[in-house]
C-alpha positions in Angstrom: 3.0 -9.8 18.3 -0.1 -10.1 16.3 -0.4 -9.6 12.4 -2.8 -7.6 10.9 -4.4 -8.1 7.0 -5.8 -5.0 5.6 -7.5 -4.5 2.2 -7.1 -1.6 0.5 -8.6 0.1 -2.5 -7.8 3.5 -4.8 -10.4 6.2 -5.0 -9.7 6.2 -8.9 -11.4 9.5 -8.2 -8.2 11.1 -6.7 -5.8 9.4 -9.3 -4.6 11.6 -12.5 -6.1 10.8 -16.0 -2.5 11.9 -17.4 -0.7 8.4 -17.7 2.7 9.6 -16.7 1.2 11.6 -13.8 -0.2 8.3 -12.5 2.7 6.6 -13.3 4.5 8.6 -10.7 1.6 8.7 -8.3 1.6 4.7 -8.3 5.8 4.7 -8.4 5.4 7.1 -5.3 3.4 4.4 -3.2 5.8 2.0 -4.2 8.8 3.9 -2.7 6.3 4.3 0.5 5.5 0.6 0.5 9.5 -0.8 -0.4 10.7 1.7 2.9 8.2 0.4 5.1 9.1 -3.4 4.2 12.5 -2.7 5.0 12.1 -1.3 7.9 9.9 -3.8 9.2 6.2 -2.2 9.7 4.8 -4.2 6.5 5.7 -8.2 6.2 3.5 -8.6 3.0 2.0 -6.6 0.7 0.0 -7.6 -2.6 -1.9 -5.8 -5.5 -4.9 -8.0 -7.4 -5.6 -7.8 -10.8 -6.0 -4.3 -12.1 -3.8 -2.5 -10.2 -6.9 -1.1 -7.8 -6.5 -3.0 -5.1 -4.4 -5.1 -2.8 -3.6 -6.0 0.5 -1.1 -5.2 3.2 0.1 -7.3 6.2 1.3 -5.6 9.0 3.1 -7.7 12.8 2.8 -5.3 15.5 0.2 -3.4 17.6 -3.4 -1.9 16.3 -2.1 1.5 17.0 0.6 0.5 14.4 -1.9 -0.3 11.7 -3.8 3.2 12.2 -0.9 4.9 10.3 
């Protein structure tokens, strides 16, 4: 099975000025991310400095990482 490292970035432009409101956007995500680890689609995932952007590392098939 291959592995797959995509980089990802926010569209600050869709996120909500409101602190808490982003605060549950980015919480959201998280619960996305922490389901998908442990179910096995995502091995590693990562966020750099700033909270912006990251990366995710997914083991299967292309048509797996088109999600």
């Amino acid at each position: 099975m291959a592995r797959y490292m995509v980089f990802w970035e926010v569209d600050a432009s869709r996120t909500p000025e409101n602190p808490k409101e982003k605060k549950a956007q980015l919480r959201g995500f998280g619960d996305v991310v922490s389901k998908q680890m442990k179910e096995g689609g995502i091995k590693d995932w990562g966020v750099f400095g700033g909270e912006m952007r990251g990366f995710t590392i997914f083991e299967g098939s292309i048509s797996d990482v088109h999600i």
